[in-house]
C-alpha positions in Angstrom: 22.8 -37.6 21.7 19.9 -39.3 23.6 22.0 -39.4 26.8 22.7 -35.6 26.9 20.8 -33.3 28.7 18.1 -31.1 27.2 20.1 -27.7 27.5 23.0 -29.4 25.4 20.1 -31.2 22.8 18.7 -27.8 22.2 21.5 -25.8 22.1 22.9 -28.0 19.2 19.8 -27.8 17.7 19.6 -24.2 17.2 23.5 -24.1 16.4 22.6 -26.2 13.5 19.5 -24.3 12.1 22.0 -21.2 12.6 24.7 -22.9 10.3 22.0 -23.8 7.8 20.6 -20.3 7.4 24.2 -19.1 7.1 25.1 -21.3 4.6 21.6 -19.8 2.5 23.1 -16.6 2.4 26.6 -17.5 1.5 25.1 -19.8 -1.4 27.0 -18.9 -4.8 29.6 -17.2 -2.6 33.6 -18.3 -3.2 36.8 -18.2 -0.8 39.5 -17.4 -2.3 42.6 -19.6 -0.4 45.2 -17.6 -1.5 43.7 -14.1 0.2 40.8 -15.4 2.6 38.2 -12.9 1.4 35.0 -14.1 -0.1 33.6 -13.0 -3.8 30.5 -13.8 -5.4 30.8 -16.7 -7.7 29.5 -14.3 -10.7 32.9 -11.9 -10.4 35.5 -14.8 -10.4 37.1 -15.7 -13.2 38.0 -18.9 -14.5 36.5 -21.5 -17.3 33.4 -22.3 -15.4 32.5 -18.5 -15.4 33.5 -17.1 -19.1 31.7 -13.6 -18.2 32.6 -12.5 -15.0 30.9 -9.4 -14.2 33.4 -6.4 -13.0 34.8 -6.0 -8.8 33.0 -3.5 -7.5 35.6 -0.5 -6.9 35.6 -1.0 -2.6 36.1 -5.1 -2.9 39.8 -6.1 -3.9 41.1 -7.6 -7.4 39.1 -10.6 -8.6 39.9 -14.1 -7.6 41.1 -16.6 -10.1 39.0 -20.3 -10.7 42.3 -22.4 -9.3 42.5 -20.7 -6.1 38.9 -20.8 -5.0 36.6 -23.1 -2.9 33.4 -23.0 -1.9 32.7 -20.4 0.7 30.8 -22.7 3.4 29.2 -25.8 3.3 25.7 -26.7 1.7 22.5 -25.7 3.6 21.5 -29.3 2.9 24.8 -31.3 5.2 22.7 -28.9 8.2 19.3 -29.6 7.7 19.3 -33.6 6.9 21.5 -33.5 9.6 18.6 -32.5 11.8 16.1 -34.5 10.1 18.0 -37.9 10.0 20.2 -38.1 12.8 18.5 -39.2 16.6 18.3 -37.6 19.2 16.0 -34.6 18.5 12.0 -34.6 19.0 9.6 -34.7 16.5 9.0 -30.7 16.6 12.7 -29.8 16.0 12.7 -32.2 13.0 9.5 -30.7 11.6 11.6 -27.0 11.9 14.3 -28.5 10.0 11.6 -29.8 7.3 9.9 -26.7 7.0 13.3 -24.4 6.6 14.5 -27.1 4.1 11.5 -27.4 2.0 11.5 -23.3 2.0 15.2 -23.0 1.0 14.4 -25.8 -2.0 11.4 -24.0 -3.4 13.7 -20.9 -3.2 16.2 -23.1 -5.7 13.2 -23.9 -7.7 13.5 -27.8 -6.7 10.2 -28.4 -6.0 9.9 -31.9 -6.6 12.8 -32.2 -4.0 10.8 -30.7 -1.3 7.7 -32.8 -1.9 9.8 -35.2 -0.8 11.4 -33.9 2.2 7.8 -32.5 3.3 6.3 -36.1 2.8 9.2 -37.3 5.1 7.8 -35.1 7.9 4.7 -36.4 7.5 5.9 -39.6 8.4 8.0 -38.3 11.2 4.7 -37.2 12.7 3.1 -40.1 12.1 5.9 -42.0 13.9 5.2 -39.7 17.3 1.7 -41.2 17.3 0.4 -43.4 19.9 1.3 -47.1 20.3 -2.5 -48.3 20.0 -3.2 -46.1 17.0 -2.6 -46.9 13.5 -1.1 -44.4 10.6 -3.8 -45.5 8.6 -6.4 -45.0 10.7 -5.6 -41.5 11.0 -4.6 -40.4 7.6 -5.3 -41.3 4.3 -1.5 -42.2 3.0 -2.2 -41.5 -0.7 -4.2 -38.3 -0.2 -2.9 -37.4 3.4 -6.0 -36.3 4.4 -7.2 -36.5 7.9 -10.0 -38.7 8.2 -12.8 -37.3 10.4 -13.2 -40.5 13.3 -9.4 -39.9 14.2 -10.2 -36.5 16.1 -8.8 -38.1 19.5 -5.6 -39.2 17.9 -4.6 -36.3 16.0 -1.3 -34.6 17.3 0.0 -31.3 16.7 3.4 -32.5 15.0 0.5 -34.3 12.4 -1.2 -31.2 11.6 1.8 -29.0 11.4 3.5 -31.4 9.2 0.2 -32.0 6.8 -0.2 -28.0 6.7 3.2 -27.4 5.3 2.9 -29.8 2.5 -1.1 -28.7 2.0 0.7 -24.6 1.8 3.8 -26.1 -0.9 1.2 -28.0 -3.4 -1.4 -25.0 -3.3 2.4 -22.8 -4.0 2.9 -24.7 -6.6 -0.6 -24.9 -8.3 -2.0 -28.2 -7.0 -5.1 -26.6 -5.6 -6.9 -29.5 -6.3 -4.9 -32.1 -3.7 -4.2 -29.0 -1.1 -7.9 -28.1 -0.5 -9.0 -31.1 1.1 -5.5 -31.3 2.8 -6.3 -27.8 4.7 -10.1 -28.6 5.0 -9.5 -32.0 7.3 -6.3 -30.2 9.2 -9.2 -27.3 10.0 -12.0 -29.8 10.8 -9.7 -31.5 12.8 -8.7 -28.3 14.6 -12.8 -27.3 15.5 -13.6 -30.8 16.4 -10.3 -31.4 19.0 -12.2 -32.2 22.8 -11.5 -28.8 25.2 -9.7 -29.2 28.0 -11.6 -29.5 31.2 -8.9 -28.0 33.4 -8.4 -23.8 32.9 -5.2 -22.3 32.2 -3.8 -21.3 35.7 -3.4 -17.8 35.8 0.7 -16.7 36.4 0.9 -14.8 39.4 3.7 -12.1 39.5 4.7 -10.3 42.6 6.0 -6.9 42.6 10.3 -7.0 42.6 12.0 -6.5 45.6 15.3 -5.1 46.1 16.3 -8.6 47.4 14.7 -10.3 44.6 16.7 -7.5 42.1 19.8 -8.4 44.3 19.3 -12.5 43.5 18.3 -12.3 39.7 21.7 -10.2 39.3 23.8 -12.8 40.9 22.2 -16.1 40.5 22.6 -17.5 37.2 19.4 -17.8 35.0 17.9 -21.3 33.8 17.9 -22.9 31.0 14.1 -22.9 29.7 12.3 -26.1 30.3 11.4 -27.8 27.1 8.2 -27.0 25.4 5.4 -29.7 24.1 6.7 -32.3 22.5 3.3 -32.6 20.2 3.5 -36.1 20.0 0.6 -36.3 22.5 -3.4 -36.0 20.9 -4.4 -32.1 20.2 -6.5 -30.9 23.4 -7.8 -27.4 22.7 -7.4 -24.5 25.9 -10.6 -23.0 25.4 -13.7 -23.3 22.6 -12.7 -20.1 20.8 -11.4 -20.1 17.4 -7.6 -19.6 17.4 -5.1 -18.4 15.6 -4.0 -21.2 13.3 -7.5 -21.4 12.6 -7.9 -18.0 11.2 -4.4 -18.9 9.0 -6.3 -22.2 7.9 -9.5 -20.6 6.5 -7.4 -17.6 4.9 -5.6 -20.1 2.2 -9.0 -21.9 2.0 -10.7 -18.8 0.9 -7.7 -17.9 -1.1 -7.7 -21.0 -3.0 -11.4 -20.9 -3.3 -11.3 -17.3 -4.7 -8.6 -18.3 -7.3 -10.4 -21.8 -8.1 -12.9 -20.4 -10.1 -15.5 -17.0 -10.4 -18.4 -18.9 -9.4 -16.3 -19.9 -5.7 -15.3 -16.4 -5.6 -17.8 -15.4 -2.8 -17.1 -18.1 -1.4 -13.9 -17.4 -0.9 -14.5 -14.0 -0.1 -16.3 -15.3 3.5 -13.5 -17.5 4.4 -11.0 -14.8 4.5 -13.8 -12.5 5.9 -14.4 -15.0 8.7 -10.7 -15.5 9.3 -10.0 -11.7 9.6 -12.7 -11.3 12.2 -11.4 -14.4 14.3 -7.4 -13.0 14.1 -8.8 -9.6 15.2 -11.1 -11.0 18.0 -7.6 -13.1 19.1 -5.1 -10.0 19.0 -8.0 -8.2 21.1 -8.5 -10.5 23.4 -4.3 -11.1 23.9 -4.1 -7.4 24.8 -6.8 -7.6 27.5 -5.1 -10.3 29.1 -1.3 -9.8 29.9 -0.9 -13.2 31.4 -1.3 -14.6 28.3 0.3 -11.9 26.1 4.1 -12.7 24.4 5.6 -10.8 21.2 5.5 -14.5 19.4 2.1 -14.9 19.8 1.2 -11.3 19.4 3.6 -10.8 16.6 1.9 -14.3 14.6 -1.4 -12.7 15.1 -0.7 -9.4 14.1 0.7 -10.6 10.9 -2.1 -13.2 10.5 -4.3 -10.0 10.3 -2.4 -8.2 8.1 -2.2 -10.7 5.8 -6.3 -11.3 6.3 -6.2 -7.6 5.3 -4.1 -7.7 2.6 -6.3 -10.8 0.8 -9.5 -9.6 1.5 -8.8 -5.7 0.1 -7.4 -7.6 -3.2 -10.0 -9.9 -3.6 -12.6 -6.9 -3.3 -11.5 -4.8 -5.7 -10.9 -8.0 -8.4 -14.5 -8.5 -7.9 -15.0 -4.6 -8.1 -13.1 -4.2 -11.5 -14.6 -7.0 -12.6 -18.5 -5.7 -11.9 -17.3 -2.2 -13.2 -15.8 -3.9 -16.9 -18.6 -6.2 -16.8 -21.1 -3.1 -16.9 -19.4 -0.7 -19.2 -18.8 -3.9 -21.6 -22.4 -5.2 -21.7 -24.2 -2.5 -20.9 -25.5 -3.8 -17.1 -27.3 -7.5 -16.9 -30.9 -8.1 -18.2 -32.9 -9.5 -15.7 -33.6 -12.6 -15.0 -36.9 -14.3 -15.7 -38.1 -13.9 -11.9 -37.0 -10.3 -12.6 -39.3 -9.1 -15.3 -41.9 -6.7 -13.8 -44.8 -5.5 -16.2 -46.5 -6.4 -19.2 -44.2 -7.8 -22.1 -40.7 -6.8 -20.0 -42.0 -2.8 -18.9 -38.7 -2.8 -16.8 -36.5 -3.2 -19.6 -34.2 -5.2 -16.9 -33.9 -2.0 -14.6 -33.8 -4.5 -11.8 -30.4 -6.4 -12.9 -28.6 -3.0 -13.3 -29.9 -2.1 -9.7 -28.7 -5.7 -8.3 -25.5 -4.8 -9.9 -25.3 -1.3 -8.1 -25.9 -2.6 -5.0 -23.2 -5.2 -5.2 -20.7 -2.5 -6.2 -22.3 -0.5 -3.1 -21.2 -3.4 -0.9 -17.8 -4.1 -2.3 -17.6 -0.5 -1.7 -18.5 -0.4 2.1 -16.3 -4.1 2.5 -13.5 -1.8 1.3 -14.3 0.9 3.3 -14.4 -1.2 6.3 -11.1 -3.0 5.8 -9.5 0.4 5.8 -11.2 1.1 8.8 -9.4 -1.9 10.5 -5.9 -0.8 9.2 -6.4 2.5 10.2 -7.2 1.2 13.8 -4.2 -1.3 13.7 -2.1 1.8 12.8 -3.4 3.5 16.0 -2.9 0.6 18.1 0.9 0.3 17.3 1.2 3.8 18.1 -0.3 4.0 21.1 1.7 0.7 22.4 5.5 2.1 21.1 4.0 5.7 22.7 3.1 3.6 25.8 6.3 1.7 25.7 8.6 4.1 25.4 6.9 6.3 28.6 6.8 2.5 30.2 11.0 2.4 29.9 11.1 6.1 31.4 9.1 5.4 34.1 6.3 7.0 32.9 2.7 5.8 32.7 1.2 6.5 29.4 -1.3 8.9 30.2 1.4 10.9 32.3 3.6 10.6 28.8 0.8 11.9 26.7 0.0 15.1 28.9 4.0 15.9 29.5 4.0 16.1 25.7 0.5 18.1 25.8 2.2 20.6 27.9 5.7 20.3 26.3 3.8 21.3 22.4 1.4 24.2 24.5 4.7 25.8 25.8 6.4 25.5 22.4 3.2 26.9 20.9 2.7 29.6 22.9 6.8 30.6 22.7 5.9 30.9 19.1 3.3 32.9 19.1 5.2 35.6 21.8 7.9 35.2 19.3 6.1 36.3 16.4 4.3 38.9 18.6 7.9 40.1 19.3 9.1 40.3 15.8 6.0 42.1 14.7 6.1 45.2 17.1 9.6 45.4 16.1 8.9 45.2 12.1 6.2 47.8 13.1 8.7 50.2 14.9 11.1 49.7 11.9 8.6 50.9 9.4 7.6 53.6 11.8 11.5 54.9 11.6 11.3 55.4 7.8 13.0 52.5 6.8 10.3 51.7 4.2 11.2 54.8 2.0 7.6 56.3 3.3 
């Protein structure tokens, strides 16, 4: 495979992550040899299935044990294929990890995909440099990242460490996957900037000879992206987007850790919300730099930022509202006590207390604030993108549409106008019995 060109590499690459995801959704599927229609595994019958639930009335009669196979092969002949076999880079064999480990968890083989994500740990740490050490770079018991390897840290390194951070904390191993996601984030904020800018792409307007070439000269194959074998250079100083995904399952794990990490945890995913939104801003203003993947990974990024930080707000919420209407509101503390003898009567914890609820209230308030804008957003680009495929510029769309609902508007109201003189002239006529 190492001799073929990296059209054919890729290609076969993506043929075999298709087979694999085909082969998930026809698990516990059966072919039946004699027919060659496939059944669920639960309707055929036959020793190993005792019970077989009844054929739905539109499939045909139920397949008998002896005549059945298995209705494709196992998701795993696809992915170890990938992950074992040369020929592909390191970042294709870290997507064959990652869809493996997912597919395992789904089985509820957990201790199987530790393994398989601890093999793409070492896949990463085979793309390292010649003149840099595993060791040096990663703590091979805990695989954290240790802070003096921030030149020598790849991509492929990070991705793979993140993925097995994001299984243990799935599995309830926060206490291994915290410092896991804490190093890959450090590592992140402390990669050097590039000196060199992104070069801005420069697109010319089509011409009918350009239109006339695309149509008859056949397209290119994409060129192939980073490897991410090579040390982590950062484009620009600004937080980015795996950032923001870092420090939301940081504060996650830190709100469900314990109560007294709660508000810790609760400025993480703050934090990370305001850097995703700040990134999906700033992709919209630039269109150079704008693709759906990108915008679509933020986006979701955000919603999920959303999502965690509305839920941890109102646990924190209930919890101040039962914790007042079960005790009665805190006493204060000794630093509180104003008066002779305790005068307050601990006035001054019940009016902390308020004003944390008060805040909760206004976090909340604010986080609806942001979907609502979101919302408005996604309107305004399908709005803009459907005038956009007419030929229409959005503001020329939205005033069409103004005029199209005045005239319907104003036909309605010369219609009811209309049917009104004439229910007037009706009654006039006697029609009403006086």
């Amino acid at each position: 495979m190492s001799g073929k060109s990296w059209a054919w590499r890729a290609t076969y690459h993506e043929v075999l992550m298709l087979l694999a995801r085909a082969a998930e959704h026809l698990d516990g599927m059966v072919l039946d040899t004699t027919r060659g229609i496939v059944f669920p595994r639960a309707v055929m019958i036959g020793p190993s299935n005792p019970d077989p639930r009844p054929v739905p009335a539109y499939m045909s009669a139920a397949p008998r044990e002896e005549n059945c196979v298995g209705a494709f092969d196992p998701p795993d002949l696809h992915y170890m294929h990938v992950i074992t076999r040369g020929g592909f880079t390191t970042r294709q064999r870290l997507e064959a990890v990652a869809a493996y480990a997912n597919w395992l968890e789904y089985k509820g083989r957990t201790e199987r995909a530790e393994e398989v994500l601890t093999w793409g740990v070492d896949a990463a740490k085979m793309g390292l440099d010649r003149n840099v050490k595993a060791e040096e770079v990663m703590d091979d018991k805990t695989f954290v990242l240790k802070p003096e390897a921030v030149g020598s840290v790849t991509e492929n390194l990070l991705t793979a460490t993140t993925n097995l951070a994001i299984h243990r904390a799935r599995n309830n191993d926060l206490a291994s996957a915290l410092p896991i996601l804490l190093s890959v984030l450090r590592a992140r904020r402390s990669a050097p900037v590039s000196p060199f800018p992104q070069p801005e792409p420069t697109e010319s307007s089509p011409t009918p000879s350009s239109i006339l070439a695309k149509i008859f000269q056949p397209s290119r194959f994409p060129p192939p992206p980073p490897s991410g074998d090579l040390p982590l250079i950062r484009s620009s100083e600004k937080p980015t987007c795996e950032e923001s995904e870092l420090m939301l399952y940081i504060g996650e794990i830190l709100f469900a850790t314990s109560p007294t990490a709660s508000d810790a945890g609760l400025n993480w995913t703050r934090q990370a919300v305001a850097i995703a939104e700040a990134n999906l801003q700033d992709l919209k203003s630039k269109p150079s730099s704008f693709t759906p993947e990108t915008a679509a990974k933020c986006t979701q990024c955000l919603h999920t930022g959303l999502e965690n930080w509305e839920t941890m707000l109102r646990q924190l919420s209930s919890s101040t509202a039962s914790t007042k209407d079960r005790e009665g509101g805190r006493d204060a503390g000794w630093f509180e006590w104003r008066g002779w003898f305790g005068a307050d009567g601990g006035g001054k914890g019940r009016v902390l207390e308020d004003t944390r609820r008060g805040v909760l209230e206004e976090e909340l308030r604010r986080v609806e604030g942001v979907r609502e804008r979101l919302m408005r957003d996604g309107i305004a680009e399908v709005i803009g993108r459907n005038a956009g495929s007419r030929g229409w510029g959005c503001e020329e769309c939205l005033a069409l549409r103004a005029g199209w609902l005045g005239r319907c508007w104003e036909g309605l109201r010369a219609a009811c106008g209309m049917l009104c003189v004439l229910y007037g002239r009706w009654c006039d006529r006697g029609h009403m019995g006086g």
